[in-house]
N, C-alpha and C positions, 0 to 999 in steps of 0.2 A: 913815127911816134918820137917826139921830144926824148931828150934827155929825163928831164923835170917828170916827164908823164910816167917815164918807166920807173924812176925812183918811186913814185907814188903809189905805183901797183904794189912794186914790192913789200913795202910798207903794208903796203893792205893786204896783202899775201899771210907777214909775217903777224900780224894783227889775227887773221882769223886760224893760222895752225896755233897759236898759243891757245886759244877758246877751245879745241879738240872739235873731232867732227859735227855738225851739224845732227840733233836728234832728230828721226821722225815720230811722228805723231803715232798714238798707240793704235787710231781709227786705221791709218794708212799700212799699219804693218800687217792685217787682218787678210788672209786669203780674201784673194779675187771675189770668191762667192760670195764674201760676206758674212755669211752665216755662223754664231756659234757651235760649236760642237758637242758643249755641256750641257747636260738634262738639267732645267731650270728645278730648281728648290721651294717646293709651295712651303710658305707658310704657313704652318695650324695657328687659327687662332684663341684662346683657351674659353672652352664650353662650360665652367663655371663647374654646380652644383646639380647632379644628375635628378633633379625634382622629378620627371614622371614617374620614371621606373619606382622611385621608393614611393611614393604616393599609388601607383599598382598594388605593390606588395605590401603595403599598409592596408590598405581597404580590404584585400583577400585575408588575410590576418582576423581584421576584425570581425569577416564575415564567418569565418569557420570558427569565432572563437563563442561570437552568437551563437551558431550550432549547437555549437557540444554546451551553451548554456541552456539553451532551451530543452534538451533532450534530458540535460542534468536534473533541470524541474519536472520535466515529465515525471523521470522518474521517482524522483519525490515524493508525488502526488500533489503537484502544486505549493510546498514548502510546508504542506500536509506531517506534524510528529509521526512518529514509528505506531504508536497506537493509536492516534487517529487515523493513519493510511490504513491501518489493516482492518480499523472499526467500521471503514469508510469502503472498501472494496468489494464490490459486485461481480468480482470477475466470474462469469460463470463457469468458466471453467475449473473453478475449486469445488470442492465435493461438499454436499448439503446445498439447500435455500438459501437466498440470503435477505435476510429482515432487519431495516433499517434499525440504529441501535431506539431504545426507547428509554433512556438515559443509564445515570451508575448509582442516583440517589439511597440512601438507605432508610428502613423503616426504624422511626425510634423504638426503646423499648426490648422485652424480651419475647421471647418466641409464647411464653406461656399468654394465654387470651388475645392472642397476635388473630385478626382476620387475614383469611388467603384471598390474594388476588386472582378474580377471576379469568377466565380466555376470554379470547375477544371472541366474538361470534364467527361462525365459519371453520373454527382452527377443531381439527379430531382432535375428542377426549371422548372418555367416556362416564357413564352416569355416574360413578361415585365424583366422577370430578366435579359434574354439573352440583350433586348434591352438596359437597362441603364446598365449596366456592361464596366468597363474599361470608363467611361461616369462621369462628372462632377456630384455632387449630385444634385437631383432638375431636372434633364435632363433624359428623354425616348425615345427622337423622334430621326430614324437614321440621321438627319441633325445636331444634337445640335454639337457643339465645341467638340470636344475630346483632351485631352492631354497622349492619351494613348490608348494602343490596344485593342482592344474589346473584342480580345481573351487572354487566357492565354499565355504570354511567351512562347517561345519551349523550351526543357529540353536539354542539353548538348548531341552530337552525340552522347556519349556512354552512355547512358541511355534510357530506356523503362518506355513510362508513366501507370499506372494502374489507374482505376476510379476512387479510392482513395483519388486520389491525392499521390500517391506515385512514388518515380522514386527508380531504383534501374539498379546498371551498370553492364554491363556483367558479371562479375562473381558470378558465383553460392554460393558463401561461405558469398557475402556481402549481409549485413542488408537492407532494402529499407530505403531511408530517404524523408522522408516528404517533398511534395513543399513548400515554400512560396509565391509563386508569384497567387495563387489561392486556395479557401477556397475546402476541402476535402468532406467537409459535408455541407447538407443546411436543418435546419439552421446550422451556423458555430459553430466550435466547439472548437475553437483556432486558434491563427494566429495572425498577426500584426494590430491593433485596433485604432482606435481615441484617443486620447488623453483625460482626462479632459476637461472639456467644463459646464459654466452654463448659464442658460437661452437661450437655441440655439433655434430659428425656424426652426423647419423642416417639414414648408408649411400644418398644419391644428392644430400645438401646439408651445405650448412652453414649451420644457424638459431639462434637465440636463443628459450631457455623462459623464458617462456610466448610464441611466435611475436607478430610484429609485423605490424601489420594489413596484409596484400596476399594475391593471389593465388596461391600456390605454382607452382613447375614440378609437371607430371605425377609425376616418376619423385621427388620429394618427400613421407613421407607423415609427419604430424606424432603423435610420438608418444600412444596411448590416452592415458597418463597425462598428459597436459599438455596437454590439451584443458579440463581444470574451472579450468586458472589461465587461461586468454584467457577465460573467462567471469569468473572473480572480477574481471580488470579492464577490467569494464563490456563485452566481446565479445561476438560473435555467433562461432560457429564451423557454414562449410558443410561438409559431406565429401560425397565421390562416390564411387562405385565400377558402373564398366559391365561387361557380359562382353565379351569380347575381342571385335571388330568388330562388336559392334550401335549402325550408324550413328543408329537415333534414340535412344538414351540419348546418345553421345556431341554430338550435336546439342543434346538439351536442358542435356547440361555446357557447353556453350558460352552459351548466352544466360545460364544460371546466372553464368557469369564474368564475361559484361559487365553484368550486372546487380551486382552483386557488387564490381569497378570503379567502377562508376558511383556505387555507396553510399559508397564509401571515397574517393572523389572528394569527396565532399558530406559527409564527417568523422564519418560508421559507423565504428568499430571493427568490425570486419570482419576473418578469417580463413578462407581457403578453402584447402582441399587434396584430394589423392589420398586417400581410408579405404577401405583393402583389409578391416578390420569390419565394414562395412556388406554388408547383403545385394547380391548383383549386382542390377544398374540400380535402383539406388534411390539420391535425393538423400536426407544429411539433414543437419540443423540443429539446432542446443542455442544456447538461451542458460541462466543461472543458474535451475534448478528448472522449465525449458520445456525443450521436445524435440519433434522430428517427423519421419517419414520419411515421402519421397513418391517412388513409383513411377513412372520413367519411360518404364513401357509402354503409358501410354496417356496422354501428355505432352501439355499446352493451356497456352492462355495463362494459365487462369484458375490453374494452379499455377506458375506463374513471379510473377503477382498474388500469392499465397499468399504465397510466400517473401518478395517484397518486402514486405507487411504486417508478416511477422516479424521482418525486419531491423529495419525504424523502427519498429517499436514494442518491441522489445526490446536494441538497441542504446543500451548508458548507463542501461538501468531498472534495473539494480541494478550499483552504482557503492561500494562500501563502502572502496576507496583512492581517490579523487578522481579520476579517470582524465577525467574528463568537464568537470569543475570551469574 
């Protein structure tokens, strides 16, 4: 090697120590293998707005909130008033009949020359009821004045009457509807009533229509007709009637009284009296759209039970003037 050639190495020598070592490549400094050693890092990428889930629990939401709507109207009675639901309620399981109402209207006027509405056919009474019926109040005998028929009105050609007191017309799909022209139940249970009235004679007292909660004198009997207003305000109404000296009807009238008493004690609305309508020895009782008559010929405690059932459960259930309030 030249002179000249060796200068020039050196030159090139000291050219590349001034530059410092030569890097290698980041690839080339990697284990033999190759392989990383580090757990690679997934990326999440963002899922937004959880739409299913809350649209699940929206829809469950709505559905049970429908529930307890529907069940809330049931129990209503379909958006049914507090005294329309109870005027309206068939449940047989409550104590007495029950007889669709036959309205709340009142008769004008005063009870004096007042005619009594008659029963509907089918419904116990007995013969004085038949005789004063359709009959000026105060009047029995078939001679007395009448301003009106003695029987019930007839129902419309296309209608069928029931004991009831129901009519309902040929077709099989329609509801019966209630008479008005004669009481369905006796004692009555609803219907068109006397009016307000105070201090009225009705030939053995002196009362106020619609009667004020007690138990009447015997020789007191409170007119047919105004027996559905002690029921419109929220009452029970008991009536009696025995044959002349059978000590056990008169017997069972008696715990009847002090049971009866004893309800009007403890703030029943409650009305009892003498009902010469009713069949002999037989108690009976109305409240609004209930009725019952119970026979005292073979009198037990378990119907004196009965009646007390009927008073507390139907005294103040159907209350449409506030009488209870």
């Amino acid at each position: 090697m030249s002179r000249e050639q060796r200068r020039l190495d050196r030159r090139q020598q000291a050219r590349t120590a001034a530059k410092g070592p030569a890097k290698t490549p980041a690839s080339s400094a990697r284990p033999a293998t190759g392989a990383s050693r580090r757990t690679p890092v997934k990326v999440r990428a963002d899922r937004g707005f959880p739409v299913v889930p809350f649209a699940i629990a929206g829809g469950t939401a709505l559905v049970i909130l429908l529930i307890v709507y529907l069940v809330y109207q049931a129990a209503q009675g379909s958006g049914l008033s507090g005294p329309a639901k109870a005027e309206a309620n068939d449940d047989p399981s409550l104590p007495g009949a029950y007889y669709p109402t036959q309205g709340r209207s009142h008769f004008p006027g005063s009870l004096e020359g007042h005619v009594m509405t008659p029963f509907c056919p089918d419904v116990p009474a007995s013969q004085t009821a038949a005789d004063r019926s359709g009959k000026p109040f105060g009047s029995g005998t078939p001679g007395a004045t009448v301003s009106a028929s003695p029987q019930p009105t007839s129902t419309p050609t296309a209608t069928a009457t029931s004991g009831s007191g129901a009519t309902s017309t040929t077709d099989p799909n329609a509801s019966p509807t209630p008479r008005t022209d004669c009481y369905s139940s006796n004692p009555p249970s609803s219907g068109k009533h006397l009016n307000v009235q105070r201090n009225v004679d009705v030939g053995g007292g002196i009362i106020n229509i619609p009667p004020d909660p007690d138990v009447y004198p015997d020789d007191i009997e409170i007119p047919r007709d105004a027996i559905p207003h002690i029921l419109e305000h929220a009452g029970v109404f008991v009536g009696w009637n025995c044959a002349s000296g059978d000590s056990g009807c008169e017997d069972a009238v008696q715990q009847v009284k002090d049971l009866v008493n004893d309800r009007i004690d403890d703030g029943k609305r409650v009305v009892m009296a003498h009902d010469l309508d009713l069949p002999e020895n037989t108690i009976g009782i109305s409240s609004w759209t209930r009725a019952e008559q119970i026979s005292t010929n073979d009198w037990n405690s378990d119907k004196l039970n009965e009646l007390k059932r009927f008073i507390n459960t139907h005294s103040c259930r159907f209350d449409p003037e506030g009488f209870c309030r």
